[in-house]
N, C-alpha and C positions, 0 to 999 in steps of 0.2 A: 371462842375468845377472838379477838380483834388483834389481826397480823402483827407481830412485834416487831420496830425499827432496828437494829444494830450494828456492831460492827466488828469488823473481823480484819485480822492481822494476815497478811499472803508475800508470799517472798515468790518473787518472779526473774526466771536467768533467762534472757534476753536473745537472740543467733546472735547479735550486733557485740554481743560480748559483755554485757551490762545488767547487775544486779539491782533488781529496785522492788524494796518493805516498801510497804503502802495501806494503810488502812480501806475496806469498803466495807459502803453497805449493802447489809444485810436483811433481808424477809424473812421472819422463822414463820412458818404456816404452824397450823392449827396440827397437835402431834396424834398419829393414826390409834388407833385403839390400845396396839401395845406398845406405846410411846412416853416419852416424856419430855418436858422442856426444860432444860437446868439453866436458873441465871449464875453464870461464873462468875464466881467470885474470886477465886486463887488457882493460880494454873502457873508449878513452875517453871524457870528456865535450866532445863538440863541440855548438857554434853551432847546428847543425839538429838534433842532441838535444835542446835546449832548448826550441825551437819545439813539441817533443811534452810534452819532461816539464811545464813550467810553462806555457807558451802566455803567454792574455793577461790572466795572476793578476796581482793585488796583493799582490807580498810581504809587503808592510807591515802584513796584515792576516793574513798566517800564525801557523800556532798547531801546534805538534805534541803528538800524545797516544801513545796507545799503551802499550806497552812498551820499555825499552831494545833487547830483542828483536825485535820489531816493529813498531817507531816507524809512526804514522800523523800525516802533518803536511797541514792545511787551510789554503786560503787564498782568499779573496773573487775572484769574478769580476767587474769592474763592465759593469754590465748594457748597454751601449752595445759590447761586445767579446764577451757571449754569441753574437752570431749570428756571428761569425768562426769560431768550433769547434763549429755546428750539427749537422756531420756526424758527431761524435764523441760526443756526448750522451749517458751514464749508459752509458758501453762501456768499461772497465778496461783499458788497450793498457799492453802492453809496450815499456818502450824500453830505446834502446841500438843504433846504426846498425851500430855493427862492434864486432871487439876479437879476440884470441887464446886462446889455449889450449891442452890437451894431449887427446887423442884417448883416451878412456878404452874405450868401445865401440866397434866396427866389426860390419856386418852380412856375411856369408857371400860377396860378390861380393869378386872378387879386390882391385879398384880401393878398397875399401873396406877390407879386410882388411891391404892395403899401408901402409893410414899408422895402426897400433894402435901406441901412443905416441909419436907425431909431436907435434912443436909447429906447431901451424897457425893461419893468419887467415883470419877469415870476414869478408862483410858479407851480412848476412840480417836484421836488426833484430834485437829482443830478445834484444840481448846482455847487458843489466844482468842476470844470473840466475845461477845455481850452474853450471847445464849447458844446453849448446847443441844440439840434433839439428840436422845438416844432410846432405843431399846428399854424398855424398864429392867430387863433381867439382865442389861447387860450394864448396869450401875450399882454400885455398893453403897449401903446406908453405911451412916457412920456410928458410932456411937453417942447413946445421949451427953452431952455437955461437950461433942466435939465440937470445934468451928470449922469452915470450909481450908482455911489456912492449914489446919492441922491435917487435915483429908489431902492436901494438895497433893502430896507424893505420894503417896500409899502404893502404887506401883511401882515406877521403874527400878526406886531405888531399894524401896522392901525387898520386893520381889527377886531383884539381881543378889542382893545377898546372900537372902535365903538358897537361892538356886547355887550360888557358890560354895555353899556348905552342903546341901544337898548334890551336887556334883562330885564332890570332893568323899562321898559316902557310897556314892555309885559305880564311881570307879577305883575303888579299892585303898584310895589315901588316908593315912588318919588325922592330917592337919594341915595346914595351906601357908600357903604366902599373899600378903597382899600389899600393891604399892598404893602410893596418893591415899595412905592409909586415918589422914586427919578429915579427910571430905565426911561431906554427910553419910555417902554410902559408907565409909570407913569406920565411921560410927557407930551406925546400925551393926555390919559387920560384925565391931566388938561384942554390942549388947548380947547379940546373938548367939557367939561363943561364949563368952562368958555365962551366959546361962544356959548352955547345953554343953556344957565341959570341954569345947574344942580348943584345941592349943593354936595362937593365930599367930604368926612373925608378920609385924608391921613394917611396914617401909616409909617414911618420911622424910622430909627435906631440911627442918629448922626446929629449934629448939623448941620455939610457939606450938609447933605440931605436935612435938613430945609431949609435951604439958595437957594440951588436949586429951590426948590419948591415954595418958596417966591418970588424970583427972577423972575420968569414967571406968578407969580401973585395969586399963593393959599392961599384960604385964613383960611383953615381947616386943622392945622398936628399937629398930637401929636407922640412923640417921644417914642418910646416903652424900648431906655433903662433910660428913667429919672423914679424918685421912683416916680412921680407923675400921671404917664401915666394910668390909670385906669380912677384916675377921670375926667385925661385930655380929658381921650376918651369917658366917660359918658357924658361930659359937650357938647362936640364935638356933639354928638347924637341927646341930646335933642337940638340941637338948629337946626341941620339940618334935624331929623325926621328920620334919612337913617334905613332902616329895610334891606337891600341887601347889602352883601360884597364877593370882591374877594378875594382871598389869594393868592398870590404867592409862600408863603412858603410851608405852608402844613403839617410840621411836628413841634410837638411842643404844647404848649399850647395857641397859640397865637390868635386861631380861635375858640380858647375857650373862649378867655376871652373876644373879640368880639360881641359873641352871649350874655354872660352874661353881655356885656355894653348897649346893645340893650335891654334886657328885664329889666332892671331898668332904662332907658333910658324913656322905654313905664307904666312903670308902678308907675312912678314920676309925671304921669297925674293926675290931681285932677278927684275923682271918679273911678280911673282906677283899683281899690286894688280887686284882686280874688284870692281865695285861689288855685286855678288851675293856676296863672298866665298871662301872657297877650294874650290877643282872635288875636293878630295881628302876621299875620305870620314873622316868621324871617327867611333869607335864607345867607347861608352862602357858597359859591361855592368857592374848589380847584382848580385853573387852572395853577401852575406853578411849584410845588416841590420842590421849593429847597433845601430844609428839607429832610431828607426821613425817620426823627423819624418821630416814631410812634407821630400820632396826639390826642391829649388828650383833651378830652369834657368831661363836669361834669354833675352836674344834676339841673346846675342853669339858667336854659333856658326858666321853663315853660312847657307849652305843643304845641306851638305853632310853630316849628322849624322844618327846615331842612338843610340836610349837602350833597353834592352829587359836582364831578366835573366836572367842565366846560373845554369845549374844542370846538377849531374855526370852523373845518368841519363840525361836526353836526349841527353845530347852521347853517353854510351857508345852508346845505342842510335844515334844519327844515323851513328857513325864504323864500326857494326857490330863484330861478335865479334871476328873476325880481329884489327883493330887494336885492340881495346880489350883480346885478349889479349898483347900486343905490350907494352901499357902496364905490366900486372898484373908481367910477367917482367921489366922496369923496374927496378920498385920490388922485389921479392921482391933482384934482384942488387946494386943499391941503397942495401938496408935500412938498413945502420951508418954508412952515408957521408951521398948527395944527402939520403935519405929520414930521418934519425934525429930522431925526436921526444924532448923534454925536457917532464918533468911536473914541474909545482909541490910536487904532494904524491898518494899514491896511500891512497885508502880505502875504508871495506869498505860494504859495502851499508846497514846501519845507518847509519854516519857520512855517506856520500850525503844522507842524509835528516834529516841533525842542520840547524836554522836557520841560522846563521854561516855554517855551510858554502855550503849552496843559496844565500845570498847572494853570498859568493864567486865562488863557481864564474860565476853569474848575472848576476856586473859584465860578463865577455867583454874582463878585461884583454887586450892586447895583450899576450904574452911568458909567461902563465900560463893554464896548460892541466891540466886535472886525470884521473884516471884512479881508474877503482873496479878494485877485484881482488875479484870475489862469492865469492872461496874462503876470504877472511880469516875 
């Protein structure tokens, strides 16, 4: 086939101290035998996308040039956060952790020849772009009547739930805690309990959250800005036992007061009273930041606890292929139901890069998720 033009989205941090998105183009060559070419369709913007494409800029001091074509938008790094992204220093990266698409090219091996116009999801990085090369066997076909939109998430955020239940089974827990419990993941989350019988204590911000969550059928949320949420979350505890929680947040006290709802949770058991505290472990894992204060834990836990964060690749790798292929066929059969993601608004590679927008996106609303489609 005849080189294909495109273009691809690269977030670049500067020595000079200076962040700058920039669209380039792109050559996709001709894909090796066991290759493929996916035109992207939907690839969207999550949490740990953002960690690459803006890092630890100062919006407030962004500025975009360019062309309406080629938008380039700059923004200050303060100089106490340069050595955070030292390893990345005046190196143009691509982002975009996953997303979908249609399989335009295939190379000459069968396994690859098999899915020439298949709708399939990748996670390979550098998804924000026109076209994707990948692996054939390292792409998932979707389902008949799925669209690429539908396929866009099928990993991070499947994937991270699942392993939050499956964690929480590995290490001896029989039910969990989860905050920023209205988000997409938060969703999924439910679905997932609720049809595998796991008790979940939600954690939310606003009544709109409750509603959500109610709406799909949970039946565990306490709201963390009512003056009652402490004992809401204690009462929450004992009734479903959960000693395992994740945080989304991460900075704050919030994972503090968690652990110390959990240890009076456990030690509300008749007979349970030690002056060292409760003998049952409590685990408390960061897996999202949204926060990036400093996280604050007291001395009301016990001796019983720990604090360490979670993240998706270790775990696939720790649980090995086999089951992390278990997970993938999951969510592939899934898709429209436990797994289905809702986006706020889908935009094109340009508009990614318009200011409003990047601030948007940037807040990390709960309940709003956005999605680019680089074919617009």
């Amino acid at each position: 086939m005849a080189a294909l033009e495109g273009l691809q989205l690269r977030s670049l941090v500067k020595k000079s101290g200076e962040l700058e998105l920039s669209l380039a183009k792109v050559t996709t060559p001709d894909p090796a035998p066991d290759e493929v070419v996916v035109r992207v369709e939907a690839t969207p913007i999550n949490p740990s996308d953002l960690g690459l494409l803006i890092g630890p800029a100062d919006l407030s001091t962004a500025k975009v040039g360019g062309s309406k074509e080629m938008p380039i938008v700059t923004a200050k790094i303060p100089e106490g956060a340069l050595r955070l992204v030292s390893a990345r220093l005046d190196e143009a990266m691509p982002v975009g952790n996953e997303g979908a698409g249609v399989v335009i090219a295939a190379g000459s091996d069968p396994e690859a020849q098999a899915l020439m116009g298949k709708t399939v999801a990748i996670l390979g990085g550098a998804m924000y772009a026109t076209y994707r090369t990948m692996k054939a066997k390292a792409v998932l076909p979707l389902p008949r009547g799925a669209t690429a939109a539908d396929g866009a998430s099928c990993f991070v955020n499947p994937l991270t739930a699942l392993a939050m239940v499956q964690t929480m089974r590995m290490e001896g827990h029989t039910a969990l805690v989860h905050t920023a419990a209205a988000s997409n993941l938060g969703q999924m989350l439910n679905r997932i309990c609720i049809k595998d019988g796991v008790q979940l204590v939600n954690v939310v911000r606003s009544d709109e959250q409750t509603k959500i969550l109610r709406d799909i059928g949970a039946k565990h949320i306490v709201d963390s800005s009512k003056p009652t949420f402490f004992e809401d979350l204690i009462s929450a505890l004992k009734e479903t036992g959960a000693t395992l929680a994740f945080d989304a947040i991460g900075g704050g006290k919030l994972g503090g007061q968690i652990l110390a709802a959990m240890e009076i949770a456990l030690n509300s058991k008749p007979g349970a009273y030690s002056r060292y505290g409760s003998s049952t472990h409590k685990q408390l894992y960061i897996y999202g930041r949204l926060s990036m204060e400093p996280t604050i834990l007291t001395a009301a836990y016990g001796m019983a606890w720990g604090v360490g964060g979670f993240l998706l690749t270790p775990f696939l790798q720790k649980i090995g292929n086999a089951e992390a292929q278990k997970l993938r066929e999951r969510v592939a059969a899934e898709l429209k139901t436990t797994f289905a993601s809702h986006y706020t608004k889908v935009l094109s590679l340009q508009e990614a890069l318009n200011l409003d927008t990047i601030n948007a996106y940037n807040r990390k609303t709960t309940g709003e998720k956005y999605l680019i489609n680089p074919s617009l």
